[in-house]
N, C-alpha and C positions, 0 to 999 in steps of 0.2 A: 504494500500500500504506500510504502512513504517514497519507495524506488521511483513507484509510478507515476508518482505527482508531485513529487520537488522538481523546483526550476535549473537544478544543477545536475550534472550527467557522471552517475555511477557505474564506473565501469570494472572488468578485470581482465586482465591478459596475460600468456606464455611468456617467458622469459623471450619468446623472438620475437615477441612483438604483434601475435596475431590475437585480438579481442578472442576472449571466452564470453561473455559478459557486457551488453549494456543498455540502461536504462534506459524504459519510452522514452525518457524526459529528453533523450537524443534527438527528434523527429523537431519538437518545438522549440530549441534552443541551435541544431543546426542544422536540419532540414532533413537529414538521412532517417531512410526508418530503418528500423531494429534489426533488421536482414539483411538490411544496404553495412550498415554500421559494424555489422560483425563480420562482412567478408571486406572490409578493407584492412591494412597494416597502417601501424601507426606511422612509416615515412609516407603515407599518401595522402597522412590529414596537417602532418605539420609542413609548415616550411622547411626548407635546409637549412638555414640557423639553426631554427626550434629545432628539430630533429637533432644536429649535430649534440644541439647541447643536450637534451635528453640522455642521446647514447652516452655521453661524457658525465651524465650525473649517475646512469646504470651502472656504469664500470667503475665509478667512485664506489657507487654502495656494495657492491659483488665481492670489489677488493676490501670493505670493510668488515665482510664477512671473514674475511681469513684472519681477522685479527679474536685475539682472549677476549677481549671485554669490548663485545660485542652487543649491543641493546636491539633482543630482536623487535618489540613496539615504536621502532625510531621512526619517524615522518621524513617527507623531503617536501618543501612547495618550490614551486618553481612554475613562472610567468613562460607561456607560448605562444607561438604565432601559430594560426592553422587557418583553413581554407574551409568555410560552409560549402555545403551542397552548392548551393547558386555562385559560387566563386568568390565573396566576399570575405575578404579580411576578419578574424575575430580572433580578439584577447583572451585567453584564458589562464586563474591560474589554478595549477591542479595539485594538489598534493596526494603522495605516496605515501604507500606501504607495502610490505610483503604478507600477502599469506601463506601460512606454514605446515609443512605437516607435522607429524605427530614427535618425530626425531627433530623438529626445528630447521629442517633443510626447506628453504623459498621453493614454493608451490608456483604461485604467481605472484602477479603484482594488482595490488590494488590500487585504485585510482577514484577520487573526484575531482571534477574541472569544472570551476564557475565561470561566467564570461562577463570577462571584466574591460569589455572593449570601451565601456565611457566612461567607467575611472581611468584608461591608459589615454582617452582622447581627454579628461579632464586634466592628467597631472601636464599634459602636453602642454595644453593652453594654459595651465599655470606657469609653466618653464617659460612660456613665450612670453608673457605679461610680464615675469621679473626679470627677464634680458631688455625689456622694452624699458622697466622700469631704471636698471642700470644706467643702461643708456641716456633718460633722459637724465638721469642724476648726472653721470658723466659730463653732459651736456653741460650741463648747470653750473657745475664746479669750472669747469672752463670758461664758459658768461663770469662768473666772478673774479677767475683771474683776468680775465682782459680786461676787465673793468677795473679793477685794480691795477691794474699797471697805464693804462691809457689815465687814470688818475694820479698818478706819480710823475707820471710822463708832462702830463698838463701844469703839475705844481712847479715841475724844471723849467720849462718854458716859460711860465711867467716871471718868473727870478731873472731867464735871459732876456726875455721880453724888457722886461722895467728896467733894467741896467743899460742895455740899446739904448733905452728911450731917454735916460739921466745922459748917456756918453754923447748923444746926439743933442 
């Protein structure tokens, strides 16, 4: 019940990468339905960035496994780019974990992915607003030293001005 009607997409997958696993809630958040959604692999939903980084956080956590003190409940989030059905750009971030068997050895991977594409178009247009806002500080701080020196500049000039005007 909760799978099927959260607006976030619960998924699970084989360590290569191919979906066991994923929530209706897939069809209304990226357009694929639930049959579409389990015959694709995860390099055909993410970008190759997102992808690259993905593989580069599995291979972090795989080798984390070969270490003693090992926590197997650990999460990973991590922000992705991927491609809806209709071709559109969207932000997700998804966090991990492993499910396990019964000796502790990673079964799959578990996964939720929110889509966070107007919090990433929001923190943008914040970025933009405080390079804007730099800038015009920048700006400003400059307006004030040239006012201040073409004020310095004026106070010399009258000093030679008025001594001209005595010498003459």
């Amino acid at each position: 019940l909760l799978a099927e009607n959260i607006t976030d997409v619960i998924w699970t997958m084989d360590i290569d990468g191919r979906f066991t696993y994923v929530s209706p809630s897939v069809q209304r958040v990226e357009g694929y339905t639930v049959e579409e959604a389990l015959e694709r692999r995860i390099e055909n939903y993410l970008t190759p960035d997102s992808f690259e980084k993905a593989q580069r956080t599995l291979e972090e956590e795989l080798s984390i496994e070969q270490t003693a003190a090992v926590d197997p409940k650990r999460t990973r989030v991590l922000e992705l780019e991927q491609k809806k059905k209709d071709g559109s750009p969207m932000w997700v971030e998804v966090k991990v974990s492993f499910l396990r068997d019964a000796q502790g050895r990673i079964r799959e991977i578990l996964g939720v992915s929110r889509d966070i594409t107007t919090r990433k178009k929001e923190e943008e247009e914040r970025r933009r607003l405080e390079a804007q806002v730099r800038h015009t500080q920048q700006l400003e701080s400059l307006g004030a030293l040239a006012g201040g020196i073409a004020h310095d500049f004026n106070n010399l000039l009258v000093g030679i001005i008025g001594y001209t005007s005595l010498a003459l």
